[in-house]
C-alpha positions as CSV (number, residue, x, y, z in Angstrom):
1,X,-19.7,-6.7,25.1
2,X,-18.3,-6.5,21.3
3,X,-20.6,-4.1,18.8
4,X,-21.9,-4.9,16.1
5,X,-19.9,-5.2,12.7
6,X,-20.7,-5.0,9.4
7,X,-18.3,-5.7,6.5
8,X,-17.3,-3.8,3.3
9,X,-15.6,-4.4,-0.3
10,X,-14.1,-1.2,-1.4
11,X,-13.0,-0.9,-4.5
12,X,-9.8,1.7,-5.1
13,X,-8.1,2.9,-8.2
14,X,-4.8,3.7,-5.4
15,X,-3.8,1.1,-2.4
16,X,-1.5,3.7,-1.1
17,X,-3.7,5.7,-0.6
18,X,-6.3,3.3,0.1
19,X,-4.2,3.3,3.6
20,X,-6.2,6.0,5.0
21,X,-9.1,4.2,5.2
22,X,-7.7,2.8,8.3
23,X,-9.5,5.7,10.3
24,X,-13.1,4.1,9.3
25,X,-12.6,0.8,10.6
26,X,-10.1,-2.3,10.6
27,X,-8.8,-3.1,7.3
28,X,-8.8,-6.7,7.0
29,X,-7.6,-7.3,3.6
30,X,-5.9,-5.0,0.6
31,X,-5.8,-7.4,-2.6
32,X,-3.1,-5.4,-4.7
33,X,-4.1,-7.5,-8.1
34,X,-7.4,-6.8,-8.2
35,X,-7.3,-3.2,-6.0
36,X,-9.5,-3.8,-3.3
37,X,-9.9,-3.6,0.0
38,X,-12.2,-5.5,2.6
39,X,-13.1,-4.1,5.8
40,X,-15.1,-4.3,9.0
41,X,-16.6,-1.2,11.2
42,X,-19.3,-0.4,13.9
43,X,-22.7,-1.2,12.5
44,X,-23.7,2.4,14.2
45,X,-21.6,4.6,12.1
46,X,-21.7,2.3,9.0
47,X,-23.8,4.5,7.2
48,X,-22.2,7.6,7.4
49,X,-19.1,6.3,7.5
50,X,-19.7,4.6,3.9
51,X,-20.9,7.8,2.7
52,X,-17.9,9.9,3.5
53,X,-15.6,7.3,1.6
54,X,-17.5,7.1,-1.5
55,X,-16.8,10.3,-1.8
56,X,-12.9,9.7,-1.8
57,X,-10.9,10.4,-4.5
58,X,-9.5,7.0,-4.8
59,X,-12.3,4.8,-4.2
60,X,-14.4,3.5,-7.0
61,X,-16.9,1.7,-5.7
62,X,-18.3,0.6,-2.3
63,X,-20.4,-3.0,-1.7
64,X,-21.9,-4.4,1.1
65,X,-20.5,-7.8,2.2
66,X,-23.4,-10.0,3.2
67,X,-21.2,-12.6,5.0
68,X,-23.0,-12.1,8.0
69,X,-26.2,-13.2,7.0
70,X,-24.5,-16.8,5.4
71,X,-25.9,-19.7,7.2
72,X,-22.7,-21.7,8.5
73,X,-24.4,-23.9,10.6
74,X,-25.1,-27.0,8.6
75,X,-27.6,-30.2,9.3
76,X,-26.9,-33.8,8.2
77,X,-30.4,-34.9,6.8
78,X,-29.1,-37.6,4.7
79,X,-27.1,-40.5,5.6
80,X,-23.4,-41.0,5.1
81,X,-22.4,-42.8,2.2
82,X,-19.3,-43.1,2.7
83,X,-19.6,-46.8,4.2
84,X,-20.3,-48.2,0.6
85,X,-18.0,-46.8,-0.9
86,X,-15.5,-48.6,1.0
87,X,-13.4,-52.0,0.2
């Protein structure tokens, strides 16, 4: 059974050092033009574990992603078009 995950944006002033973050959860993505990083870790240890890297040196600024509560599942209430459109 796979836990629970929540995602973060952190914000970093230092990729290189923006490494270590590693040991909080899986870095999914660094973004060297705009110096962030988004990761993923265990909803259970989210909390303290956000709280111990806002207190790193390097890191600016920490945001929830809310990605997980986007609906993706979509309904087709109107009709398709795309019929009259055709020649």
């Amino acid at each position: 059974m796979l836990p629970e995950r929540t995602g973060y944006i952190i914000w970093v002033s230092d990729l290189k050092a923006a490494r270590t973050l590693e040991k909080y959860g899986t870095v999914h993505y660094m973004s060297r033009k705009m110096h962030y990083v988004a990761m993923y870790m265990n909803a259970e240890r989210a909390e303290e574990a956000v709280k111990t890297i806002s207190r790193l040196p390097f890191v600016r600024k920490v945001e929830r992603s809310y990605r997980n509560e986007l609906k993706t599942e979509y309904s087709k209430d109107t009709e398709d078009k795309t019929r009259f459109y055709s020649m």
